[in-house]
TORLO-480054 format. One record per residue (C-alpha): residue in three letters; y, x, z. Coordinates in steps of 0.25 Angstrom, whole numbers, padded with zeros to 4 digits, always signed. Layout:
REM residues N
alaYXZ/...
//
This chain:
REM residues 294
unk-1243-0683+0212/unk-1255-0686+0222/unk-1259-0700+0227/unk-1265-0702+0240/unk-1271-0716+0241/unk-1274-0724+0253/unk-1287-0731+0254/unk-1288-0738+0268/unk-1301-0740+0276/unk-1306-0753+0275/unk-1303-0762+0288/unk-1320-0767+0288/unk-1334-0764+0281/unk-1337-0779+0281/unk-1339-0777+0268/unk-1346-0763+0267/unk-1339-0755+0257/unk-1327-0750+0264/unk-1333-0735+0265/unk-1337-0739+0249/unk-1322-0742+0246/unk-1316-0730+0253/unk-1324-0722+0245/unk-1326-0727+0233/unk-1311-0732+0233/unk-1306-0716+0236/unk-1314-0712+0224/unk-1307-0722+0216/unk-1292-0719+0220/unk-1295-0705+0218/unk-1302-0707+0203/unk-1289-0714+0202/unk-1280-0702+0205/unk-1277-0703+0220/unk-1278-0689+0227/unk-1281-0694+0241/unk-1286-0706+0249/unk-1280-0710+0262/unk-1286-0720+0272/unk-1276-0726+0283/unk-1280-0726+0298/unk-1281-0741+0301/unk-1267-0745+0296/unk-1258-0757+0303/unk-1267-0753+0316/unk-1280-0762+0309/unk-1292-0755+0308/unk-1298-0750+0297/unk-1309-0740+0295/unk-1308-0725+0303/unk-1298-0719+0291/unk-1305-0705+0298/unk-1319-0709+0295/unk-1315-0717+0280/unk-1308-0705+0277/unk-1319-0695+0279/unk-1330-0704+0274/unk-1323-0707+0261/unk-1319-0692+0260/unk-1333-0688+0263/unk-1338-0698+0254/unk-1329-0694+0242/unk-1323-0681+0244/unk-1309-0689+0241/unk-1296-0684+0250/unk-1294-0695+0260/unk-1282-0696+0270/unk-1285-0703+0283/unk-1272-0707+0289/unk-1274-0704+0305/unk-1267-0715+0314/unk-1262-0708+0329/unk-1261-0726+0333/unk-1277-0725+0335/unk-1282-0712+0339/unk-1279-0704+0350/unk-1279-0687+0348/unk-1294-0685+0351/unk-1297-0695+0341/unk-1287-0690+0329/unk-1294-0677+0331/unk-1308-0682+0330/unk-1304-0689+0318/unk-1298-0676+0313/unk-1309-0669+0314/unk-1318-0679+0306/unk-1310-0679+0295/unk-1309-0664+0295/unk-1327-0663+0295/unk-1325-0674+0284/unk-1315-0665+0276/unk-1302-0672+0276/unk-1291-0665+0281/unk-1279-0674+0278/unk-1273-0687+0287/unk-1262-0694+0287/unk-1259-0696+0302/unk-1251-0710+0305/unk-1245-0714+0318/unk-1250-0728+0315/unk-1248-0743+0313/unk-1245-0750+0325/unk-1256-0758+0332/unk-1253-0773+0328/unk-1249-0783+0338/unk-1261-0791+0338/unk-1269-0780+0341/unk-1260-0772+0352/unk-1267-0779+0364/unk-1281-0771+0360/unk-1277-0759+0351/unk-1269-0748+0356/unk-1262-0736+0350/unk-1272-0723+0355/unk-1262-0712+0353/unk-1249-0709+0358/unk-1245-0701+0346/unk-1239-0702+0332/unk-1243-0697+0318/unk-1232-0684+0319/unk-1241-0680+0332/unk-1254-0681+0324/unk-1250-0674+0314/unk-1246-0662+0325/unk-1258-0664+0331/unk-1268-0662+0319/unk-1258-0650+0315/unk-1261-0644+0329/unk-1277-0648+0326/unk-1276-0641+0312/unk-1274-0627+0320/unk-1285-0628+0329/unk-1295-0621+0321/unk-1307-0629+0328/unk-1300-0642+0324/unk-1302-0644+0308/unk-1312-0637+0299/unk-1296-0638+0289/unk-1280-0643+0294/unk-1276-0656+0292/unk-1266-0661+0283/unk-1257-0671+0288/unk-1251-0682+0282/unk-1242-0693+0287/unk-1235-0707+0286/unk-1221-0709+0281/unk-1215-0723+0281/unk-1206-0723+0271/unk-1203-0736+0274/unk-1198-0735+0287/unk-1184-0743+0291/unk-1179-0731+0296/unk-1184-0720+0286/unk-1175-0708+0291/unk-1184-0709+0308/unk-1198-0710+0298/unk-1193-0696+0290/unk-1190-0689+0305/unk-1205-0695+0308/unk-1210-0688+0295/unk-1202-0675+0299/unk-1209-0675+0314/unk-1223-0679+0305/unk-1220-0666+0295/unk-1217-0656+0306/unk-1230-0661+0315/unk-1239-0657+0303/unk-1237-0667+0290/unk-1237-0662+0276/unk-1236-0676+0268/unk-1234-0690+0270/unk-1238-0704+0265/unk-1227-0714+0263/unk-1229-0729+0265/unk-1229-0738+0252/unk-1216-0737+0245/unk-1211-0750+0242/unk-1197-0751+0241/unk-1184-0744+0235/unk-1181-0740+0251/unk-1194-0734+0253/unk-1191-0725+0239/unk-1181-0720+0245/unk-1185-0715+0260/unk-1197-0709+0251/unk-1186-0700+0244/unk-1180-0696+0257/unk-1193-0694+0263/unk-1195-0684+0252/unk-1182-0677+0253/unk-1183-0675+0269/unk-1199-0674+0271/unk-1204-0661+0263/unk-1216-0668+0266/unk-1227-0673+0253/unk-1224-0688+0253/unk-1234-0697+0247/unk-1228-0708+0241/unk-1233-0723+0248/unk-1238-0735+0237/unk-1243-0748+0241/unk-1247-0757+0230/unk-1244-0770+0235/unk-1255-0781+0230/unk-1248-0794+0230/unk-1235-0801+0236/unk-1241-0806+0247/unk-1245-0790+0252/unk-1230-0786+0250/unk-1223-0796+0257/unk-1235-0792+0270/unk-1232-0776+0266/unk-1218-0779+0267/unk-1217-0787+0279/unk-1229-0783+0288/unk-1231-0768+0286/unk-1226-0757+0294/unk-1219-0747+0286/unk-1220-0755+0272/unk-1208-0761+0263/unk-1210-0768+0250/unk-1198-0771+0243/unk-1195-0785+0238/unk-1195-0780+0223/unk-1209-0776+0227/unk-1212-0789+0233/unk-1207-0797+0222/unk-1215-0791+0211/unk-1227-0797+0219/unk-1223-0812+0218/unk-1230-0822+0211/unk-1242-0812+0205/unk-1255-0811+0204/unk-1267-0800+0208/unk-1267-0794+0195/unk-1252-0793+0193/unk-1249-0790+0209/unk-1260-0777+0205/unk-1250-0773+0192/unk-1237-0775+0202/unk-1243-0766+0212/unk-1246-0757+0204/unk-1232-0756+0196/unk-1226-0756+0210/unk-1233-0745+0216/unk-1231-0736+0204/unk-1217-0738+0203/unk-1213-0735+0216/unk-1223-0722+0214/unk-1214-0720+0206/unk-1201-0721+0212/unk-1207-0712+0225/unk-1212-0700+0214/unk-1204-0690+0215/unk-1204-0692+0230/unk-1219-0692+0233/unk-1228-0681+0235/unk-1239-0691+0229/unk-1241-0706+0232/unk-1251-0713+0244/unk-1254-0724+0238/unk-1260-0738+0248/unk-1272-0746+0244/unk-1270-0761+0247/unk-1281-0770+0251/unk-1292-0760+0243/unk-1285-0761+0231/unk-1290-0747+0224/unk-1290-0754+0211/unk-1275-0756+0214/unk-1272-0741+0219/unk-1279-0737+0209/unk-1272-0740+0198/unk-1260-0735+0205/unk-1265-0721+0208/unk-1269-0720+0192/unk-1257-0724+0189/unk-1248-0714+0199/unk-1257-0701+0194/unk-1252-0704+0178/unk-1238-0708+0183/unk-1232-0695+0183/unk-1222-0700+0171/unk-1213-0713+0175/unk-1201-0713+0179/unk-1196-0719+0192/unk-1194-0735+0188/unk-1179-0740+0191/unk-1182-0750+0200/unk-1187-0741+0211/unk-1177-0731+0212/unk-1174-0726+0227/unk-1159-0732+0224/unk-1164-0745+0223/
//
């Protein structure tokens, strides 16, 4: 079972180390079992460091497999192209193309949305790219989202078919976090054909899942998931996470091509320990408390 982990680029250098933890924070996951890196294209519309030029740096820098997730919300074709293009001279020829987070409300007055196009289009666009033999020194891989969350989960399966017939081969799940998303992971898996990687989130304290639970876009958190979180400290909130993420793993094995595991607040210590675990847990059964009849 492969693990893709995802390591976010810092938001600042303020402190100088950002390019330090990219890299040695890769080496770690991968010491620890994880088989690829992604790095997220300035998620909920905040910026973050270029997930084009982290990604190529930290791959240059350690030879690691990194998966820069490519946003259409910021760049318009000339720009997605040129970014293409650098990743191919920097040797990575994988992406995860996104459509986007919508800008926030308080910042809708001075940012606006470049392009005029979503992540199925891209994913046409750098297939039609892949042919041109001037293009890419290599084709492209594409990867692409899968909310598995979604309210109305049978629209978001026609949206992963329009994604598969423009050019995806695999897709990453958000976190799975509840009985529900369990089970639109199992139908994903009957009707996609498609390699599905397997969304974990470990959730660091209360406080984090009641904000993921009501403020994120394409997030649930069960209330068992919640209630495990009450009244704990770090140290035990680091155990529960841990347990949590593992059991839903799981629950979602035999249903998952591998697992994309989220790093929260810089936590590798945390993620870690979970990789670890997921690559000697070939042998546990599927804990009764999870089952997709629940």
């Amino acid at each position: 079972m492969r693990i893709a982990v995802e390591l976010d680029p810092p938001a600042d250098n303020a402190a100088g180390d950002s390019l330090t933890f990219l890299r040695e924070g890769a080496r770690s996951l991968v010491a620890a079992g994880a088989d690829y890196i992604t790095m997220a294209d300035n998620p909920r519309a905040v910026a973050r460091g270029d997930s084009v030029a982290l990604a190529s740096l930290t791959h240059v820098c350690t030879g690691i497999p990194v998966i820069p997730h490519i946003t259409c919300r910021d760049r318009n074709l000339v720009a997605l192209r040129s970014g293409l293009c650098a990743l191919d001279m920097a040797g990575i020829h994988e992406v995860l193309v996104v459509t986007g987070d919508p800008v926030r409300e308080e910042d809708r007055a001075r940012v606006g949305r470049r392009a005029e196009f979503h992540s199925a289009e891209l994913s046409r666009y750098i297939g039609e790219w892949n042919l041109d033999p001037v293009c890419f020194s290599k084709p492209f891989s594409v990867s692409a989202a899968l909310n598995i969350n979604a309210p109305n989960f049978a629209a978001e399966l026609k949206r992963a078919e329009k994604k598969a017939q423009s050019g995806v081969t695999r897709f990453f799940t958000q976190p799975i976090l509840s009985a529900k998303g369990l089970r639109n992971l199992e139908t994903a898996r009957r009707e996609t054909g498609q390699e599905l990687y397997g969304g974990i989130l470990p959730i660091v304290s209360e406080k984090n899942a009641r904000f993921l639970a009501g403020g994120i876009r394409g997030i649930s958190v069960g209330e068992d998931v919640i209630n495990q979180y009450r009244g704990i400290n770090k140290d035990e909130a680091m155990t529960v996470a841990i347990n949590i993420s593992l059991e839903y793993a799981r629950a979602m094995r035999n249903d998952v091509t591998g697992f994309y595991v989220i790093t929260p607040f810089r936590r590798i210590d945390l993620v870690e320990k979970i990789v670890r675990e997921l690559k000697n847990d070939g042998r546990v059964c599927v804990p009764t408390e999870l089952t997709k009849a629940s």
